[in-house]
NUBA-748844 format. One record per residue (C-alpha): residue in three letters; residue number from 1; x, y, z. Coordinates in pm, whole numbers, padded with zeros to 5 digits, always signed. Each point is the difference from the previous one (the first is absolute). Last residue first. Example, Ala and Ser with C-alpha at 12.3 -4.5 7.8 and 13.67 -1.06 7.14 Angstrom:
# residues 2
+-----+-----+--------+--------+--------+
| res |   n |      X |      Y |      Z |
+-----+-----+--------+--------+--------+
| Ser |   2 | +01367 | -00106 | +00714 |
| Ala |   1 | -00137 | -00344 | +00066 |
+-----+-----+--------+--------+--------+
//
This chain:
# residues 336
+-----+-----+--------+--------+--------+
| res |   n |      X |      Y |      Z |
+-----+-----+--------+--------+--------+
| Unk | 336 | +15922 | +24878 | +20065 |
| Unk | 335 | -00276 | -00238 | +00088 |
| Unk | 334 | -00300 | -00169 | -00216 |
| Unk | 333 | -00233 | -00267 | +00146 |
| Unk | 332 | -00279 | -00152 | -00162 |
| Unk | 331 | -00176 | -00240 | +00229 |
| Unk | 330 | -00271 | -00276 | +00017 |
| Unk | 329 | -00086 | -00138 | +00309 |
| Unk | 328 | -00233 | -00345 | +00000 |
| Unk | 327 | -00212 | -00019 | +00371 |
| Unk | 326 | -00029 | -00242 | +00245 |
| Unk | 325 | -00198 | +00173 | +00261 |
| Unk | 324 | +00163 | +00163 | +00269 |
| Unk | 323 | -00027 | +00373 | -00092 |
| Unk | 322 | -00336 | -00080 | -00180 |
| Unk | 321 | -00181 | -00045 | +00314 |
| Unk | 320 | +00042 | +00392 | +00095 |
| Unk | 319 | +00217 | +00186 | +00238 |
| Unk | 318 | +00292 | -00328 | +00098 |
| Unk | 317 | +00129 | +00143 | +00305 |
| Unk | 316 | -00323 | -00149 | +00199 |
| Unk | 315 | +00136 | -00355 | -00056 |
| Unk | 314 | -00193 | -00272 | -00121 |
| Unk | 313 | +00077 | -00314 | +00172 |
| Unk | 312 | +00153 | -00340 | -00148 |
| Unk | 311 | +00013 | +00182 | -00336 |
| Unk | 310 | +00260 | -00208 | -00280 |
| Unk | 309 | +00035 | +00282 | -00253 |
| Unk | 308 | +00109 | -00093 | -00423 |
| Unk | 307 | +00152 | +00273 | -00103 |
| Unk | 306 | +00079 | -00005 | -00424 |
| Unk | 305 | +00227 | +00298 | -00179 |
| Unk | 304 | +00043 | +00122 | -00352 |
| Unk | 303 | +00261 | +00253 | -00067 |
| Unk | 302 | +00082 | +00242 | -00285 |
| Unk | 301 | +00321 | +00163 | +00122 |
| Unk | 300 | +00150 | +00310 | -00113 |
| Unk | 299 | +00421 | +00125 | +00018 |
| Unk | 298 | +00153 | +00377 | -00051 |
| Unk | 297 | +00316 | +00179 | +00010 |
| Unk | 296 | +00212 | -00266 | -00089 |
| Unk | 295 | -00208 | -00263 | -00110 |
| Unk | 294 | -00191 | -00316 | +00122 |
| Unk | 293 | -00273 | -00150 | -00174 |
| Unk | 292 | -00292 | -00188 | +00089 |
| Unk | 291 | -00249 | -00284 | +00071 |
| Unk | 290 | -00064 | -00111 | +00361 |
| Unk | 289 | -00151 | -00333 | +00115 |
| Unk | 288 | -00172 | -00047 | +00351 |
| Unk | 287 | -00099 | -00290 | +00213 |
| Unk | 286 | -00124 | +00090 | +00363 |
| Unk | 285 | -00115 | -00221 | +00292 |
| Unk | 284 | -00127 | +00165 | +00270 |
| Unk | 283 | -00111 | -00088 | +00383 |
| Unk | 282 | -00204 | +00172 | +00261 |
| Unk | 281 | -00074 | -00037 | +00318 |
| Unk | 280 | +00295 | -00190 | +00112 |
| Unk | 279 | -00015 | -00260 | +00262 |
| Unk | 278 | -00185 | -00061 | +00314 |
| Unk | 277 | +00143 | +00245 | +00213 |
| Unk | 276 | -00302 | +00187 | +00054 |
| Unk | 275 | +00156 | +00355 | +00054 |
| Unk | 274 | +00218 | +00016 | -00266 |
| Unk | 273 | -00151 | +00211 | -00255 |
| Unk | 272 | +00173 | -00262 | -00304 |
| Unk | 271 | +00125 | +00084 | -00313 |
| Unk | 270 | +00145 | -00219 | -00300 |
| Unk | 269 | +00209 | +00007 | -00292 |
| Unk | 268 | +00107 | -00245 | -00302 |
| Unk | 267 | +00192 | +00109 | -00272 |
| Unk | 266 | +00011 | -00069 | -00356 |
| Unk | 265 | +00224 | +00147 | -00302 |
| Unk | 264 | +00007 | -00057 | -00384 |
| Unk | 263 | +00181 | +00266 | -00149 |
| Unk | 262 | +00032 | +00054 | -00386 |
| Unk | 261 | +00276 | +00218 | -00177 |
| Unk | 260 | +00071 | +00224 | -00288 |
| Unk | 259 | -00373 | +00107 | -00118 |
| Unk | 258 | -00164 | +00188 | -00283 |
| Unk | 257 | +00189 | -00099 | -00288 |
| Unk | 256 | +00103 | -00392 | +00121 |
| Unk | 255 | +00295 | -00075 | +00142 |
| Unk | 254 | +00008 | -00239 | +00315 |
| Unk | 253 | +00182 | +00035 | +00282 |
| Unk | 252 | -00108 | -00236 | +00338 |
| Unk | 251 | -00012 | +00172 | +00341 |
| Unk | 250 | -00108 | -00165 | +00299 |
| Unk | 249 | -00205 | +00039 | +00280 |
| Unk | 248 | +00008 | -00063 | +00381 |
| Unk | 247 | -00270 | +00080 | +00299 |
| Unk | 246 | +00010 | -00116 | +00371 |
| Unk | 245 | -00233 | +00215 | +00209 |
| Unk | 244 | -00075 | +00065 | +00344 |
| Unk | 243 | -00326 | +00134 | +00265 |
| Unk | 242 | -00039 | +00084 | +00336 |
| Unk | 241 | -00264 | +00231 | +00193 |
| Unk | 240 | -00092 | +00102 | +00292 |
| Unk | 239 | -00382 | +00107 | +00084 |
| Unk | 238 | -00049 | +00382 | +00156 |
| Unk | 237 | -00180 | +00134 | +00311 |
| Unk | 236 | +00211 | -00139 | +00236 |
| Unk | 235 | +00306 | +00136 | -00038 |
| Unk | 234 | +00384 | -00055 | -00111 |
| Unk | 233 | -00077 | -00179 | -00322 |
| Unk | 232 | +00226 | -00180 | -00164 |
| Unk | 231 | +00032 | +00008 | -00344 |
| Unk | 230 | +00207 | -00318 | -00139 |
| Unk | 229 | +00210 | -00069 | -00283 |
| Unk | 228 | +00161 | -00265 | -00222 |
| Unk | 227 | +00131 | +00055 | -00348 |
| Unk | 226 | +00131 | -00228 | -00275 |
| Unk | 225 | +00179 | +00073 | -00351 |
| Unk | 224 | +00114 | -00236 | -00293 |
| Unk | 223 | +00150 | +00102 | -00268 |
| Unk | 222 | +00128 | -00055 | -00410 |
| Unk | 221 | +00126 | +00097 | -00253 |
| Unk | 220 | +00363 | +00144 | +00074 |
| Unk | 219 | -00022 | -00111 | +00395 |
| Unk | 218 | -00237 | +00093 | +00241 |
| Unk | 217 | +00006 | -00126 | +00384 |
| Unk | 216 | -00228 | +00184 | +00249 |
| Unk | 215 | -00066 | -00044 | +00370 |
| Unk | 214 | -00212 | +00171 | +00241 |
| Unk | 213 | -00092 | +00096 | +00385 |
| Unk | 212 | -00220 | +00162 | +00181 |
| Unk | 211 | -00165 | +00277 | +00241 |
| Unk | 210 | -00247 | +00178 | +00084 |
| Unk | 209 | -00117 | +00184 | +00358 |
| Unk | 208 | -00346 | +00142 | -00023 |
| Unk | 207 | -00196 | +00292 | +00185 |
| Unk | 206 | -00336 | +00115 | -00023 |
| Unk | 205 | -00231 | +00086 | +00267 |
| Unk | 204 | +00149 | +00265 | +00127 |
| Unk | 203 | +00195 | +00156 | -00347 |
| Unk | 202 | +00225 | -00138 | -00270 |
| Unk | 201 | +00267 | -00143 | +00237 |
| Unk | 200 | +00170 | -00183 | -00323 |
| Unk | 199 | +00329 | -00218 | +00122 |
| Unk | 198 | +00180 | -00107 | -00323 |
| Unk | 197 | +00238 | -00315 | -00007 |
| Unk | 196 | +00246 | -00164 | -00262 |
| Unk | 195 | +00178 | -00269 | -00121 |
| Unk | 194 | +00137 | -00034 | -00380 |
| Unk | 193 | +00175 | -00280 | -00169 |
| Unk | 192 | +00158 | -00003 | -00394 |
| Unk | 191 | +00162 | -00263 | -00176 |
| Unk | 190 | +00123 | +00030 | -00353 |
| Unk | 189 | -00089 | +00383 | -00184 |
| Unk | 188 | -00204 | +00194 | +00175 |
| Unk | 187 | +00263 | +00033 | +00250 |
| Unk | 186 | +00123 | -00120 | +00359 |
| Unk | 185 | -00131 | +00060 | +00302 |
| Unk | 184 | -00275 | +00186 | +00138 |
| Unk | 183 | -00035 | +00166 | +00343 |
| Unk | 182 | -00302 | +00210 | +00087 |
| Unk | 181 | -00158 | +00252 | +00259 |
| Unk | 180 | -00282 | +00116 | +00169 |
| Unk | 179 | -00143 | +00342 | +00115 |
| Unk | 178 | -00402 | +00100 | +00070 |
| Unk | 177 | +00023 | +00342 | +00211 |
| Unk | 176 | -00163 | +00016 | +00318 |
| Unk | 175 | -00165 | +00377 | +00106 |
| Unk | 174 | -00110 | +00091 | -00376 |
| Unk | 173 | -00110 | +00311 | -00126 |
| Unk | 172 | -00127 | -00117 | -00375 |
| Unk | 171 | +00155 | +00070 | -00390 |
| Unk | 170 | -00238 | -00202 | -00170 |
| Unk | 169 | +00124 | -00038 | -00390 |
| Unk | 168 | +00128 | -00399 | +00025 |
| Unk | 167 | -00079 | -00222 | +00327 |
| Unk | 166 | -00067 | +00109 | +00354 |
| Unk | 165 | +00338 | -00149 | +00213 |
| Unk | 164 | +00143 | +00370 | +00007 |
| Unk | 163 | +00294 | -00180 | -00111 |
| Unk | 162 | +00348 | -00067 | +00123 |
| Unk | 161 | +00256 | -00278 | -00206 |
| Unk | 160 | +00242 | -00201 | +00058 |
| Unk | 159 | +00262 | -00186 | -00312 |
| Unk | 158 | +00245 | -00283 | -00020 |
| Unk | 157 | +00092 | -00086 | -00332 |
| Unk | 156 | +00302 | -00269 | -00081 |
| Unk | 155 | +00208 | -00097 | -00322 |
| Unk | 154 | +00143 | -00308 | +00035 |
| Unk | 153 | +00367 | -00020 | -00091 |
| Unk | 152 | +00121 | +00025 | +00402 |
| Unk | 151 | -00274 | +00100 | +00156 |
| Unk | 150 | -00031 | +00321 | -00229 |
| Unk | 149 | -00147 | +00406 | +00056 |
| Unk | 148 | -00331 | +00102 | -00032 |
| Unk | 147 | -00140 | +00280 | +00296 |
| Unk | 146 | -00388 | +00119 | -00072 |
| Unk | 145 | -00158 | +00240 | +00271 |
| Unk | 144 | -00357 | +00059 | -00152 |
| Unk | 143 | -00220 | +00329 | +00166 |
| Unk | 142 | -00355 | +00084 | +00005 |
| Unk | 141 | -00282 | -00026 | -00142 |
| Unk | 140 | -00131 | -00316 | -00130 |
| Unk | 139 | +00022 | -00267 | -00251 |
| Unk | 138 | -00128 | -00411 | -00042 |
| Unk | 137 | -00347 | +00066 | +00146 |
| Unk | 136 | -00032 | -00284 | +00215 |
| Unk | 135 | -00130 | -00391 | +00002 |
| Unk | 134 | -00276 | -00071 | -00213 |
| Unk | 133 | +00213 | +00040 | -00353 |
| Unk | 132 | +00368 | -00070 | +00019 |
| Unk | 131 | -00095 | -00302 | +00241 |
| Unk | 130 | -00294 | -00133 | -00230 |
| Unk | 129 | +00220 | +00006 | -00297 |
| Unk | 128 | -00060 | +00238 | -00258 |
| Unk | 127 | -00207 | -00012 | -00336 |
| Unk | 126 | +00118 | -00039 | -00365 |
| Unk | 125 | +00303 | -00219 | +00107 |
| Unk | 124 | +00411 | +00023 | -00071 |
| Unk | 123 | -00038 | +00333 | +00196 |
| Unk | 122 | +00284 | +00243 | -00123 |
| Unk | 121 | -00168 | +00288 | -00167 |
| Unk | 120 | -00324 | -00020 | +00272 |
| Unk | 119 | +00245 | +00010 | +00299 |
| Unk | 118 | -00134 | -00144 | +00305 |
| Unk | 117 | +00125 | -00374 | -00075 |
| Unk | 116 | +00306 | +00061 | -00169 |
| Unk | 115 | +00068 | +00310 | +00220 |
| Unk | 114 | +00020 | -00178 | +00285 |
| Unk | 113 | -00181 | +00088 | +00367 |
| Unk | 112 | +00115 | +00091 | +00286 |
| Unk | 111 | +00215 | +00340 | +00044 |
| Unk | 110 | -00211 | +00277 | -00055 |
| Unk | 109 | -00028 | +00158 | -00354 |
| Unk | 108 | +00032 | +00400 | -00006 |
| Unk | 107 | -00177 | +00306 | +00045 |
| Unk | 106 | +00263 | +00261 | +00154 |
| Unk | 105 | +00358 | -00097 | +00100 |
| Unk | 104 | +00234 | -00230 | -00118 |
| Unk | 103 | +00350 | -00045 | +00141 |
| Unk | 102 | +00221 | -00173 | -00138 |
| Unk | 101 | +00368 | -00179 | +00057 |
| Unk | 100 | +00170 | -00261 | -00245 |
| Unk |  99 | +00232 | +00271 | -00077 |
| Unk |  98 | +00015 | +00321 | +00195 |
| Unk |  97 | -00240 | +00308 | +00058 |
| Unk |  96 | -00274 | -00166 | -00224 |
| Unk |  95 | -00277 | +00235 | +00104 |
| Unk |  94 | -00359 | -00111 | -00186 |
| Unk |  93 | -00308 | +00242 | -00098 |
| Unk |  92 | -00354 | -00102 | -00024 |
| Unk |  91 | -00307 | -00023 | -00128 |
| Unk |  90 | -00153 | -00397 | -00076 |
| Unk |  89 | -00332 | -00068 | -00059 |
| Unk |  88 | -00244 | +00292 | -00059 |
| Unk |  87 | -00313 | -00089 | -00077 |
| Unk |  86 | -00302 | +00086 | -00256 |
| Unk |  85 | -00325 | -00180 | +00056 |
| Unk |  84 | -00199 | -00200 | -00230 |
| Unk |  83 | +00071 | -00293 | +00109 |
| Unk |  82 | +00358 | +00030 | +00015 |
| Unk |  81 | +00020 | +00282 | -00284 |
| Unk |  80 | +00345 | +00230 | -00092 |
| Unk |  79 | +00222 | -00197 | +00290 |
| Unk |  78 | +00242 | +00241 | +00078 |
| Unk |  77 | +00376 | -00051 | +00022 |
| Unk |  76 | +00261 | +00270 | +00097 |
| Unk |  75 | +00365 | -00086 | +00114 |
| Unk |  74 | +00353 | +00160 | +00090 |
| Unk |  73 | +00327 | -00040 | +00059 |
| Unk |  72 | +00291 | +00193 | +00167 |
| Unk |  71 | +00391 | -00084 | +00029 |
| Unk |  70 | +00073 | -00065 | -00378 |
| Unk |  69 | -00075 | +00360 | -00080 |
| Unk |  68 | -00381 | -00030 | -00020 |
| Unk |  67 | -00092 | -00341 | -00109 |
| Unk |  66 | -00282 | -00139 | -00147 |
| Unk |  65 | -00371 | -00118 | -00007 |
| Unk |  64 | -00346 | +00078 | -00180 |
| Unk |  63 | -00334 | -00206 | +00002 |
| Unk |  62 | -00343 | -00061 | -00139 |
| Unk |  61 | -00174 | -00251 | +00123 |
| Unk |  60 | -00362 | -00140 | -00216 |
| Unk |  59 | -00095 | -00338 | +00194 |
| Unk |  58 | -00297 | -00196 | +00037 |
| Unk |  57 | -00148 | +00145 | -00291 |
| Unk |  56 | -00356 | -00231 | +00033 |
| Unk |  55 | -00244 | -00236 | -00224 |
| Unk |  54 | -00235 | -00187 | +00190 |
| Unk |  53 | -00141 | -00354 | +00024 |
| Unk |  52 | -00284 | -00234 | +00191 |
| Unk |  51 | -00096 | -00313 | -00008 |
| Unk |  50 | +00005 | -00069 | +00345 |
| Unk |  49 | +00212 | -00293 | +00026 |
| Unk |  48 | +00159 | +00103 | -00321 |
| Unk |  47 | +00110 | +00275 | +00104 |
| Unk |  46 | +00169 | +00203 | -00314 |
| Unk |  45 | +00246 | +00250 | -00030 |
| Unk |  44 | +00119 | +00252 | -00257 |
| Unk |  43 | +00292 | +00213 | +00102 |
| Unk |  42 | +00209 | +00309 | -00131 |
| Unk |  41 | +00309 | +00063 | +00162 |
| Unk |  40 | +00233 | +00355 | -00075 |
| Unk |  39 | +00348 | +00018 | +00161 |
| Unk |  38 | +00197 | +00336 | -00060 |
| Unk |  37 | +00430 | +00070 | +00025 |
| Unk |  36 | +00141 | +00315 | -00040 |
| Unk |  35 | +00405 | +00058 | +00046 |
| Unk |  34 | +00094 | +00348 | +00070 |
| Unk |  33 | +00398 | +00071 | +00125 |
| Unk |  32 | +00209 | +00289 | +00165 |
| Unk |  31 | +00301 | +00177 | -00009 |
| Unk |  30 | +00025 | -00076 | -00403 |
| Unk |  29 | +00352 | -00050 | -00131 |
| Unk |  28 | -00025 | -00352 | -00094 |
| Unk |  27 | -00293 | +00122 | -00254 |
| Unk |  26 | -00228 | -00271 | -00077 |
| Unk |  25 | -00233 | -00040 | +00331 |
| Unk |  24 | -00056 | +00400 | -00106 |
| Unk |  23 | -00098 | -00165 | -00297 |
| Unk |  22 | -00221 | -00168 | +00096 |
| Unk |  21 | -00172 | +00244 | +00194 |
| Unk |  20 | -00131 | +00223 | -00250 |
| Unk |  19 | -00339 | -00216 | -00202 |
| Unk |  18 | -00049 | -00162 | +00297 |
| Unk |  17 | -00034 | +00310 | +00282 |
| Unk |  16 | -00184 | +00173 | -00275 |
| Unk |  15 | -00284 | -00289 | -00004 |
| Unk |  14 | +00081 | -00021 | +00367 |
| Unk |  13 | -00119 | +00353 | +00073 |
| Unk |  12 | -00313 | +00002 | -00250 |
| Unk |  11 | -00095 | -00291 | +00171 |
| Unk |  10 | -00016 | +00170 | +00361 |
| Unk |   9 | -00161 | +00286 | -00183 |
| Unk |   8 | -00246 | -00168 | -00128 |
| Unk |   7 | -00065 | -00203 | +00360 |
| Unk |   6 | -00014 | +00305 | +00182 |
| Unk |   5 | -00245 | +00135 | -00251 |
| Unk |   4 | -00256 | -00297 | +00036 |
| Unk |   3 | +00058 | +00043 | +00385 |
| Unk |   2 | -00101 | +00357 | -00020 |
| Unk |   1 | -00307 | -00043 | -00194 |
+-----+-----+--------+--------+--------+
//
């Protein structure tokens, strides 16, 4: 009973957040701004090596941001149902004491992964690749140093973080601290690189050491994207693992009533527990194509997807046969 009412009031709260804060965004004297964004995924998927299917909300975030007097920031995102279970994402509050500098303390992302290929809103595929899946929890608590200044023209990020090293929503004691680091350069927009590393001393018997690498081009319609990365681990009583992508799509506008673009996009990933050395475990192959429309304040996709998986050896990451089965993903995605 009390979770259903947190929830209600937790929606009640953003419904009135919405309906006031833009136009607080709107008034150039406001001290402070609200900006509300949400993500909600529904899936249908079917194995066909198993025969198999299920309908699922992957996703249902709820979110608020702004600014506080140009030198403080701020942001809240739940996740309403992930499997049933309600979650708090992100909660935290940022310091921006000069420009280009922040720091970011409270529940936050950790330095490693993407947001294209974490993300849910900005994913160009129904389901993630296997490195921003079976690798880490992609936030923690603790605390994000960010610094962005140029080389020249280029716009570069370099940014450290401290964590309790225990994922989201468990504040624990901890002796050793999991900390990493990463330096990306360039923009969104043309050529973009990124290298990082994150040491996570979870407890005794389980400590890992990650690290990678990627590169990203993406002009008007079009990009390409690839990742490498490996997860070390620093004892004995846990496998290794490495795994990359290379994924791409492009954008083509039609007009039609319903729809304002189409985006065919394939990418090929594989992972690999690499203690045999004999080759990747598994590989993917995976042809997608999005439907939807793009507006100001809000933007849906209808997409189909395809995986075709090469298994050489089943790995014990995948929970059930119909995670690597070749399976047909259809998605309706809406964010604002």
């Amino acid at each position: 009973m009390q979770t259903k009412f947190l929830r209600f009031t937790l929606l009640l709260l953003f419904v009135f957040i919405f309906s006031t804060g833009y136009s607080q965004e709107s008034d150039s004297t406001a001290s402070y701004t609200i900006k509300v964004d949400g993500t909600l995924k529904n899936k249908f998927e079917y194995a066909s090596d198993t025969r198999m299917s299920r309908f699922s909300v992957r996703n249902s975030r709820v979110g608020i941001s702004g600014d506080i007097q140009s030198i403080y920031a701020y942001r809240v995102q739940v996740e309403l149902s992930d499997e049933g279970e309600f979650k708090v994402l992100d909660l935290s509050g940022t310091l921006k004491p000069v420009k280009g500098l922040s720091f970011t303390l409270g529940q936050t992302s950790i330095p490693l992964f993407n947001s294209y290929i974490v993300s849910p809103g900005e994913m160009m595929f129904a389901n993630r690749a296997f490195l921003g899946k079976y690798f880490l929890s992609t936030r923690d608590l603790g605390i994000l140093t960010r610094y962005d200044f140029g080389l020249g023209t280029v716009p570069t990020r370099l940014e450290f973080g401290l964590y309790n090293g225990n994922a989201i929503n468990n504040p624990v004691w901890k002796k050793d601290m999991s900390y990493g680091g990463r330096l990306t350069v360039g923009s969104m927009q043309g050529l973009r690189y990124s290298t990082k590393a994150y040491n996570y001393p979870n407890d005794e018997t389980t400590h890992f050491l990650f690290y990678g690498a990627d590169l990203r081009y993406q002009s008007d319609n079009w990009k390409v994207e690839t990742e490498v990365m490996k997860k070390d681990s620093r004892t004995e009583n846990n496998s290794d693992l490495l795994a990359y992508y290379i994924q791409g799509a492009y954008v083509l506008p039609i007009k039609t009533t319903f729809f304002e673009y189409v985006q065919p996009a394939l990418r090929w990933d594989a992972i690999d527990e690499t203690s045999g050395g004999d080759g990747f475990d598994v590989k993917r192959l995976t042809a997608g194509i999005g439907l939807g429309f793009d507006q100001e304040r809000f933007s849906s996709v209808l997409r189909v997807d395809y995986e075709w998986y090469f298994v050489k050896n089943t790995l014990p990451i995948f929970a059930n046969d119909e995670m690597d089965s070749d399976k047909i993903t259809v998605e309706l995605l809406f964010t604002f």
